[in-house]
C-alpha positions as CSV (number, residue, x, y, z in Angstrom):
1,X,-10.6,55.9,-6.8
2,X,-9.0,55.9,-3.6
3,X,-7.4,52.9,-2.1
4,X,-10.3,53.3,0.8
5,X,-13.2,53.6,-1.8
6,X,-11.6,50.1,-3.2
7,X,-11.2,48.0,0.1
8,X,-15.2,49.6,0.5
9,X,-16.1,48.4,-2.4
10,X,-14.1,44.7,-3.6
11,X,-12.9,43.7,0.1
12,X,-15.8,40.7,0.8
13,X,-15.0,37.0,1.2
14,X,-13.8,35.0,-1.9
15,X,-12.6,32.0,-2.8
16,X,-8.9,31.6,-3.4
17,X,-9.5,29.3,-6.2
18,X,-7.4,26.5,-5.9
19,X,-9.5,25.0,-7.5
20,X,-13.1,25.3,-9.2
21,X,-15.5,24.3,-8.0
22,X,-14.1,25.2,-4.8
23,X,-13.7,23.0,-1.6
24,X,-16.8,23.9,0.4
25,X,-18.6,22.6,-2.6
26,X,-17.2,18.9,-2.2
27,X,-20.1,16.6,-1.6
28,X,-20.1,13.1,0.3
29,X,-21.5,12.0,-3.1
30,X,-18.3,11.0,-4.3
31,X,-16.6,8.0,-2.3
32,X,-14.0,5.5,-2.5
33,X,-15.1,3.6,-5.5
34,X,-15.8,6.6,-7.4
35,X,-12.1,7.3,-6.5
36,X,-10.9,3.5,-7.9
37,X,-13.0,4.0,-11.2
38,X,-11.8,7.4,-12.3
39,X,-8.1,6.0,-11.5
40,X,-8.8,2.6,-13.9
41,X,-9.7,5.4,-16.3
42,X,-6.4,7.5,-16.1
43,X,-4.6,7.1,-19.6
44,X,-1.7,4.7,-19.3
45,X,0.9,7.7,-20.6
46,X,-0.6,9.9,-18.0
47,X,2.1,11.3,-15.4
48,X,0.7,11.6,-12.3
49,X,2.0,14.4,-9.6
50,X,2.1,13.6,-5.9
51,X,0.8,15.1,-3.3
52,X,1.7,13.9,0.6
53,X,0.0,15.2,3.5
54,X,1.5,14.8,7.0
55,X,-1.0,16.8,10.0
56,X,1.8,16.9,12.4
57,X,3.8,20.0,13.7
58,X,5.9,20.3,16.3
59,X,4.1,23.6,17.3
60,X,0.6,25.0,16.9
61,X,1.0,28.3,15.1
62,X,-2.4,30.3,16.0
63,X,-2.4,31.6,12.5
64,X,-2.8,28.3,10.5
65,X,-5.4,27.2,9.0
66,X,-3.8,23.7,7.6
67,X,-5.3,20.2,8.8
68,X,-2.9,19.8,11.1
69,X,-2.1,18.9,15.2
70,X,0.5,18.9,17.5
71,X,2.2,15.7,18.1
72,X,5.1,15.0,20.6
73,X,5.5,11.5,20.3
74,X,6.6,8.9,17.9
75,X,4.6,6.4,18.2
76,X,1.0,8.3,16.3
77,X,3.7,9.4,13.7
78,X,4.9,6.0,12.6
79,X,1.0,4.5,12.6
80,X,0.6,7.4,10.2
81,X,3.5,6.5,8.3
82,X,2.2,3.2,7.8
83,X,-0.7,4.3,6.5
84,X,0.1,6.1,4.4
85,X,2.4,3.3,3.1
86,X,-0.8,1.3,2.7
87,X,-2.6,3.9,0.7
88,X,0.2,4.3,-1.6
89,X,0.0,0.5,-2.0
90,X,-3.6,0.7,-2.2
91,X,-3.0,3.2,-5.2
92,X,0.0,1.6,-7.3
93,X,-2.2,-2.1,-7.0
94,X,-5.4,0.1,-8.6
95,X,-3.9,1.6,-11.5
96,X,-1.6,-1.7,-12.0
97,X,1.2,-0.3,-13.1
98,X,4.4,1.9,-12.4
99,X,3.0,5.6,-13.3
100,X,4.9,7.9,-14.1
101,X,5.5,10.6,-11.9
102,X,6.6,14.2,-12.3
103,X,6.4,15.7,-8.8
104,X,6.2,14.9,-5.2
105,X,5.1,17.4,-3.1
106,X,5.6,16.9,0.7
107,X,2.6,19.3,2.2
108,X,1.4,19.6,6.1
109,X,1.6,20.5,8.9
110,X,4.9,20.0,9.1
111,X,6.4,17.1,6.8
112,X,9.6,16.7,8.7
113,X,8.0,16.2,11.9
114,X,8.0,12.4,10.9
115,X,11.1,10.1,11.7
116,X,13.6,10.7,9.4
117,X,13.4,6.6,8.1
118,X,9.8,7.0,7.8
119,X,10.3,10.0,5.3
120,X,13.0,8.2,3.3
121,X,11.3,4.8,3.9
122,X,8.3,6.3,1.8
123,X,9.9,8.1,-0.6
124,X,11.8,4.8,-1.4
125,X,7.9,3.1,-2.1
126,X,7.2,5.5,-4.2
127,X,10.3,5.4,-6.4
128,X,9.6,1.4,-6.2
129,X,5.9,1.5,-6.9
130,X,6.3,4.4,-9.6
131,X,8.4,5.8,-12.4
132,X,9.4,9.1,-10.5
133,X,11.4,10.5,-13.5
134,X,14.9,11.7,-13.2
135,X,14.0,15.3,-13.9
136,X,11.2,14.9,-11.3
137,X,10.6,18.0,-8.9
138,X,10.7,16.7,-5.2
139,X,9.2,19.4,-2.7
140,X,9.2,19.7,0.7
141,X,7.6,22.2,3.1
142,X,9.4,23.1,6.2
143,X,9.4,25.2,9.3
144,X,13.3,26.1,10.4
145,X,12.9,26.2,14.0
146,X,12.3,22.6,13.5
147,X,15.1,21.7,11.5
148,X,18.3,19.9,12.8
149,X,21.2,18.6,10.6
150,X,20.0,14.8,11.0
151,X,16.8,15.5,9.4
152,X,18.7,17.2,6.8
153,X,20.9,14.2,6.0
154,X,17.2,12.6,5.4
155,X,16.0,15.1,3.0
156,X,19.3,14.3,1.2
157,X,18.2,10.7,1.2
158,X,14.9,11.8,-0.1
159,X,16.4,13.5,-3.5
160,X,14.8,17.2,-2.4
161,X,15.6,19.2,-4.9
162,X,12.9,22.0,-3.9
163,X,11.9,23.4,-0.2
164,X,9.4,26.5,1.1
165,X,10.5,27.6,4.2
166,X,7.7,29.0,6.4
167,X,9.1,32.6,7.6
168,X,5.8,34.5,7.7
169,X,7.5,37.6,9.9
170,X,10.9,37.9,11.6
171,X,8.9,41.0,14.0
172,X,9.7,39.7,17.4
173,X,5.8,41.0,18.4
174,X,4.3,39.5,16.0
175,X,5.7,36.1,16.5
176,X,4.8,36.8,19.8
177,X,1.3,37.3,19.2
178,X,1.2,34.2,16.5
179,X,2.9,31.4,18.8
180,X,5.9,31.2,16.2
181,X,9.1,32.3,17.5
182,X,11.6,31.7,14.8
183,X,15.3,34.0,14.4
184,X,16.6,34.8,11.6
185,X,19.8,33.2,11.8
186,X,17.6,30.3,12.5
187,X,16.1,30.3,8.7
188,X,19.3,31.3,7.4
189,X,20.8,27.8,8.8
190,X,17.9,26.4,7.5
191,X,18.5,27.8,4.0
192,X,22.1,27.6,3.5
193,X,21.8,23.9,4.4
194,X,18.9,23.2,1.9
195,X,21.9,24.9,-1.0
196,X,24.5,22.8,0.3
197,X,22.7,19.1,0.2
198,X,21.4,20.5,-3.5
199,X,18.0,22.1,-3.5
200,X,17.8,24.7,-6.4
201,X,14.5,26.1,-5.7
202,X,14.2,27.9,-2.5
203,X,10.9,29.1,-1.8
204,X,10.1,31.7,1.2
205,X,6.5,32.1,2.6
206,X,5.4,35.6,3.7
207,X,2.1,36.7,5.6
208,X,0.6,40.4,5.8
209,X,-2.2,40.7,7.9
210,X,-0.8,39.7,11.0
211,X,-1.1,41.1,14.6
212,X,1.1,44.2,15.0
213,X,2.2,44.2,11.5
214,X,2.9,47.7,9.9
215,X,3.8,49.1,6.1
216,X,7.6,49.4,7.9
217,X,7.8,46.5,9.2
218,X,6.5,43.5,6.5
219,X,9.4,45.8,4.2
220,X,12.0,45.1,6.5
221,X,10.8,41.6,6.7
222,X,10.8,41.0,3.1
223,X,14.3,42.8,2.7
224,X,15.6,40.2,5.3
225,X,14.2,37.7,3.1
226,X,15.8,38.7,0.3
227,X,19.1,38.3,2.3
228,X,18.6,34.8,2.2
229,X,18.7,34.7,-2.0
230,X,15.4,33.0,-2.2
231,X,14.3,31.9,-5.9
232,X,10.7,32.2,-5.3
233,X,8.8,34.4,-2.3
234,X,4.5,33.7,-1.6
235,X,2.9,36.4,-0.2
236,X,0.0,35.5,1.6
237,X,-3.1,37.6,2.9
238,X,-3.6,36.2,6.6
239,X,-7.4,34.9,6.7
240,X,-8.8,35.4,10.1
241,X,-11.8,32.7,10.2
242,X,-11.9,31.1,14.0
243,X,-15.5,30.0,13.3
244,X,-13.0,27.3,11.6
245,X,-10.3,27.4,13.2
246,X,-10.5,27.8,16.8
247,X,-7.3,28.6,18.0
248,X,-7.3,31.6,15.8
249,X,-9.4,33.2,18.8
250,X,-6.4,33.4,21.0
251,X,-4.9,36.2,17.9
252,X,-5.7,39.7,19.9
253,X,-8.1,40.4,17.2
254,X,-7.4,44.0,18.1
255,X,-4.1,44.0,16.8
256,X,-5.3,42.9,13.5
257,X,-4.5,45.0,10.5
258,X,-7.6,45.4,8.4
259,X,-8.9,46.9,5.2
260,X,-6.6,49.8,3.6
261,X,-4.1,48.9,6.8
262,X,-3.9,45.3,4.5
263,X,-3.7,46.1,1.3
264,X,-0.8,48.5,1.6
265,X,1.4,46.3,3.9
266,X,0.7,44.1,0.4
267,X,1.7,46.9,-1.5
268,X,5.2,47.8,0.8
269,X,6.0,44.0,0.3
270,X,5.6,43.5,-3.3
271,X,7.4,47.1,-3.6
272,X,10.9,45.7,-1.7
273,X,10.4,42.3,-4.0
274,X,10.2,43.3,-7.2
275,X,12.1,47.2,-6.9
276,X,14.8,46.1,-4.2
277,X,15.0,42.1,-5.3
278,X,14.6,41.9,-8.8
279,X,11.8,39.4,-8.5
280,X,8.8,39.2,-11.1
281,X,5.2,38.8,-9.9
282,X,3.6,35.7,-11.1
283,X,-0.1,34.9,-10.4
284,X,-2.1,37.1,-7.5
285,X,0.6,36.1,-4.8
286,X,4.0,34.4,-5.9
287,X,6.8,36.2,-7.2
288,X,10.3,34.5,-8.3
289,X,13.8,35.6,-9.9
290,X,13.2,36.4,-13.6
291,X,15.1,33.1,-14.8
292,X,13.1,31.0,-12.3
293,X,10.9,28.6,-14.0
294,X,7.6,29.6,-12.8
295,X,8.8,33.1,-14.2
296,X,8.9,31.3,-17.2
297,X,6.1,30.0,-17.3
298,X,4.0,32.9,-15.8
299,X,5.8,34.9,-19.0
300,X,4.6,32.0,-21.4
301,X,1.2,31.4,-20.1
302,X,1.9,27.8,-18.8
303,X,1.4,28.6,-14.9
304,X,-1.1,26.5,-13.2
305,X,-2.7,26.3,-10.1
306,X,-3.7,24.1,-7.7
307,X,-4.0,23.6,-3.6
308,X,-0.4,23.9,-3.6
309,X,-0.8,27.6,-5.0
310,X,1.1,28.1,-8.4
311,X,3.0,25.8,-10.2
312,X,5.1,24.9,-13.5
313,X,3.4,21.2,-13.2
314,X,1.2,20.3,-16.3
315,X,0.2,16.7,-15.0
316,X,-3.2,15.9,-15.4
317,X,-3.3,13.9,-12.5
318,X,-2.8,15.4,-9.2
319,X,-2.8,12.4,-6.2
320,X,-4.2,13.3,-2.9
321,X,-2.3,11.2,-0.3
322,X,-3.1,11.4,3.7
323,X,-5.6,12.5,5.6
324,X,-7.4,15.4,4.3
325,X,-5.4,15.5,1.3
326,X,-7.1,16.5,-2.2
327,X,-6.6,14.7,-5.2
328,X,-7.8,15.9,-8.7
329,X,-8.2,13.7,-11.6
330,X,-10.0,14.5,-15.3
331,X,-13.5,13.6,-13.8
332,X,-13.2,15.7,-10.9
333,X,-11.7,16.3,-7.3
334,X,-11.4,13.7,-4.4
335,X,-10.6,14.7,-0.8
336,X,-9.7,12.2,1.9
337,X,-10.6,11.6,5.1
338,X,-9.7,14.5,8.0
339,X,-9.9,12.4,11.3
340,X,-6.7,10.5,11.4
341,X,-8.1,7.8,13.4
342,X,-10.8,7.4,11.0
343,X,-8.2,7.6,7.9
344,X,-5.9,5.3,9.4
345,X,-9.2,2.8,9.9
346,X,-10.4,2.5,6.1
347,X,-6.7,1.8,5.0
348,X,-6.3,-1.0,7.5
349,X,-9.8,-2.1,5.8
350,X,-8.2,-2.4,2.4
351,X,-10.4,1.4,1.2
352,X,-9.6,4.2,-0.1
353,X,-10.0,6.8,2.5
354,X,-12.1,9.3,0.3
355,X,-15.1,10.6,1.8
356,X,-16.0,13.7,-0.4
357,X,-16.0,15.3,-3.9
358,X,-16.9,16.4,-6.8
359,X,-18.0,15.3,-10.3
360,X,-16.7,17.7,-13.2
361,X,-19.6,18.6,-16.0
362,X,-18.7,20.6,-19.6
363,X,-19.8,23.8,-17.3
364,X,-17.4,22.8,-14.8
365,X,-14.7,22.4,-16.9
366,X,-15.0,25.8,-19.2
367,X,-15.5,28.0,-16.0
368,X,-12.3,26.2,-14.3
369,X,-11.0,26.9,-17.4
370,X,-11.6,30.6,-17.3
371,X,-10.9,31.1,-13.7
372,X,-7.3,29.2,-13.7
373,X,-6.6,31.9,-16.5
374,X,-7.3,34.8,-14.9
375,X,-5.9,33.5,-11.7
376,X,-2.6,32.7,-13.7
377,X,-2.4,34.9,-16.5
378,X,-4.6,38.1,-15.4
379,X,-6.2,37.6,-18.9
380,X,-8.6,35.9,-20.6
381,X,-10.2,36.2,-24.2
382,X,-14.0,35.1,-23.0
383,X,-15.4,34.4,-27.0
384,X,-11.9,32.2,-27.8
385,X,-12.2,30.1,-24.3
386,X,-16.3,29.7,-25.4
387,X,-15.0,28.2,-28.9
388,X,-12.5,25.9,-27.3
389,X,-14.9,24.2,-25.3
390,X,-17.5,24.3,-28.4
391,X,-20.1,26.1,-26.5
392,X,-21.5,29.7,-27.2
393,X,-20.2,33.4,-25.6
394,X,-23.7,34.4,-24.4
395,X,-23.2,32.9,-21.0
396,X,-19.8,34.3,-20.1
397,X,-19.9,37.5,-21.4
398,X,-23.1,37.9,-19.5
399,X,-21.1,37.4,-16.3
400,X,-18.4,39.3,-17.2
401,X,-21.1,42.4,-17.0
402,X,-19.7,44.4,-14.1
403,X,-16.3,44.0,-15.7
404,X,-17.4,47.7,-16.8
405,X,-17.3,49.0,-13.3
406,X,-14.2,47.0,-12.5
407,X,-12.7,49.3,-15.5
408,X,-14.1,52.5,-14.4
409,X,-12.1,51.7,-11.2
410,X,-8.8,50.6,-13.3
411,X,-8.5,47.3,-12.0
412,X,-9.2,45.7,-15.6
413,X,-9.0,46.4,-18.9
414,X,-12.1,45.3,-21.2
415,X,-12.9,45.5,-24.5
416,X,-16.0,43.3,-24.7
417,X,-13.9,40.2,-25.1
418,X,-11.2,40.2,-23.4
419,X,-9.9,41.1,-20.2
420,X,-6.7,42.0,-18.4
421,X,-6.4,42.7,-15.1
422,X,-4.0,46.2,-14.7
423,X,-1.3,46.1,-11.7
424,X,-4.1,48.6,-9.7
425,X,-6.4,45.1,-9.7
426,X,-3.7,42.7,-9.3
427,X,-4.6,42.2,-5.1
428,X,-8.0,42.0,-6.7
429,X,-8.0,39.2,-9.2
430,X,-10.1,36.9,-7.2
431,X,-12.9,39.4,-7.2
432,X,-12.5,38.8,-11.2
433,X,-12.7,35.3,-11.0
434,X,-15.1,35.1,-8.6
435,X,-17.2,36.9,-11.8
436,X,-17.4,33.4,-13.8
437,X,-18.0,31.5,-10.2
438,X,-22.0,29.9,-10.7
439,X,-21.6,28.1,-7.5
440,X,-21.6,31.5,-5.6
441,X,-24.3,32.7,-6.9
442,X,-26.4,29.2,-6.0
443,X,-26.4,30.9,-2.7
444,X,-24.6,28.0,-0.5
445,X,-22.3,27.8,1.1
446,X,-22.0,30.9,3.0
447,X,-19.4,33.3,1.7
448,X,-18.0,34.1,5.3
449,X,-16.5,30.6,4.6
450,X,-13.8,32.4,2.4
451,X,-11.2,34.3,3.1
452,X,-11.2,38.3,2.7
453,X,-10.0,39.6,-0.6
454,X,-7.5,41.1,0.2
């Protein structure tokens, strides 16, 4: 089957399961004080991982689709810094006691856009008001054109010891065309002063998909990323959905790349990666030096994945803090309120600011199950997933039906039982998944919500 027949065929709109079931299912059924009592539930030896959200850049980048807004003053920054001081208050007075904690991940937006004493002013509250362990990962997202050497000197404050870097394309014309205008020896700066005040994970974000991107040119982009001695590169499949995000209709739509156009500018960047770099592909879209940790784990089936993408972190307790951020706990998944304003007001009220979820049943749980496997491993054995969960086959392998087709088109391999997605279906892994999805098939919402597959 040609690469044409197979972008006819699997290209529709999936989900990119960060989790299951997926955002657009949240429900305004779950509030505050469904929040408070799954958190009294959370086992006392429970480590808990940390998840920051700050919706501020310094620059509106037409491709994003992050919560996130352009703020030029300092003033909205510090009220948001306060509030999120009271919600992590709000949280450490709730489970009444010093968690332990195992990652902090600093998400946006932008991160450093806030004052550099606000970012080391929280990260000293949550080492007071928590156990953040001594091994602990701290992570920061960051975009290099908005990096000076102060803030620096406050990420050293702040113990980073990981950072992603948002490079996306170094094409003059397509930074053009995205509002992101970014030099190489800009990032470079940017990465060689992450190494020198001790970060030991460098991550690099990629995009295909873009406005005037070609095969040639996402290669030499990735081979200038490789320059930079990243540990870890994410490739990401630009989704084009303006219906959500407006300012994705000033992209010249024209200029976009699509179908077969996609999936081999995918192709010419995972090719420079792994033949030119030396890197390993983990998941659907991640790929990292061979003694990397997530290589590690990808190679000893211990990757996981959340709405950070993939990770080595195994807590069972993912905290959502800020406004829109997602929390999930054993009972389910909590998201926060988007509106700043409207954050901001039911922290000063003494709430938490959670304004939709979900509620996890067994279903919920074996199917997330399932999913996060194939998403992570590109295999799953469907009968020994059933008998882990104490529940019968029949349902599952019934889904897994078309996996016949998928293996006529040698994107899987399937014996009945098990599956394994080949390399051929790697770029189509969330068409698998999407297989054991019973949400999608309730009929809401509508799939042009998602993202294309490839």
């Amino acid at each position: 089957m040609t690469d044409i027949d197979l972008i006819a065929r699997y290209d529709g709109r999936v989900p990119r399961y960060t989790s299951y079931p997926t955002a657009p299912h949240f429900h305004a059924g779950i509030d505050g004080r469904d929040y408070a009592r799954w958190l009294a539930a959370v086992a006392p030896a429970a480590e808990l991982s940390l998840y920051l959200h700050v919706p501020f850049c310094d620059r509106l980048c037409l491709y994003c689709g992050c919560h996130t807004s352009v703020a030029h003053h300092e003033r909205p920054k510090r009220h948001y810094a306060r509030a999120l001081a009271s919600e992590i208050e709000l949280l450490a007075d709730t489970l009444g006691r010093r968690a332990r904690v195992s990652q902090v991940h600093w998400g946006g937006g932008t991160p450093t856009a806030l004052p550099d004493d606000c970012l080391s002013g929280l990260m000293d509250m949550l080492r007071a008001r928590f156990e953040v362990t001594a091994e602990a990962e701290i992570a920061i997202e960051i975009d290099p054109a908005a990096l000076q050497p102060e803030k620096l000197r406050a990420l050293a404050l702040m113990g980073v010891n990981r950072a992603s870097l948002g490079v996306q394309d170094f094409d003059e014309d397509v930074q053009k065309a995205i509002g992101r205008m970014q030099s190489f020896e800009q990032t470079r700066d940017a990465a060689e002063g992450l190494r020198e005040l001790g970060v030991t994970s460098l991550n690099l974000d990629l995009i295909y998909g873009l406005p005037h991107q070609t095969e040639e040119s996402v290669a030499r982009t990735a081979r200038m990323a490789l320059e930079l001695a990243p540990d870890r590169a994410a490739v990401f499949g630009y989704a084009h959905v303006p219906w959500m995000k407006k300012h994705q209709n000033l992209i010249p739509e024209a200029a976009l790349p699509v179908g077969v156009a996609r999936l081999r500018q995918e192709a010419a960047i995972r090719a420079v990666l792994e033949q030119e770099g030396g890197m390993v592909p983990v998941g659907l879209d991640h790929y990292a030096r061979p003694e990397d940790e997530m290589a590690k784990a990808a190679k000893a089936g211990a990757l996981q994945r959340g709405f950070q993408g993939y990770t080595t972190d195994a807590a069972p307790v993912l905290i959502g803090l800020g406004a829109s951020a997602i929390g999930a706990l054993p009972q389910g998944y909590v998201q926060n309120q988007p509106s700043i304003p409207a954050y901001e007001d039911m922290l000063a009220q003494g709430r938490f600011p959670v304004t939709r979820g979900v509620a996890l049943d067994h279903e919920d749980r074996l199917r997330r199950a399932v999913i996060e496997r194939i998403m992570c491993d590109l295999a799953v054995d469907l009968p020994a997933m059933a008998r882990a969960f104490g529940v019968g086959e029949a349902a599952l392998l019934a889904d897994a039906a078309p996996l016949a087709g998928f293996a006529d088109d040698g994107l899987v391999e399937w014996d009945g039982a098990r599956l394994s997605v080949t390399e051929r279906g790697r770029p189509f892994v969330r068409n698998v998944a999407a297989l054991f999805d019973a949400y999608l098939r309730k009929g809401a919402p509508a799939l042009p919500r998602h993202a294309r597959a490839v």
